[in-house]
C-alpha positions, 0 to 999 in steps of 0.5 A: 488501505490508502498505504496500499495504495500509494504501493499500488496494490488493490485494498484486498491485500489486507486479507493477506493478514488473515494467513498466520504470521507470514500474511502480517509480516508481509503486510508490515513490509508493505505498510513500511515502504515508501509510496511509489512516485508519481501517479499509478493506476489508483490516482496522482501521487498526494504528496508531489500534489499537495495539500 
């Protein structure tokens, strides 16, 4: 859900997968792309941050 996130998509994608074949390559996309930079509508962006 945190990838997601970090996408800004919502945690309710992930019942994209429950649709055969498509729903989880489309989520694997997801998954795979670099995270938006800068803050979005779910907090700061952790890796400009810092631990």
């Amino acid at each position: 859900m945190r990838r997601l996130h970090d996408t800004d998509r919502s945690g309710w994608w992930l019942l994209i997968s429950l649709v055969p074949l498509v729903g989880f390559i489309l989520l694997i996309i997801w998954l795979a792309r670099p995270g938006d930079a800068g803050p979005n509508r779910f907090g700061q962006d952790p890796v400009a941050t810092g631990p």
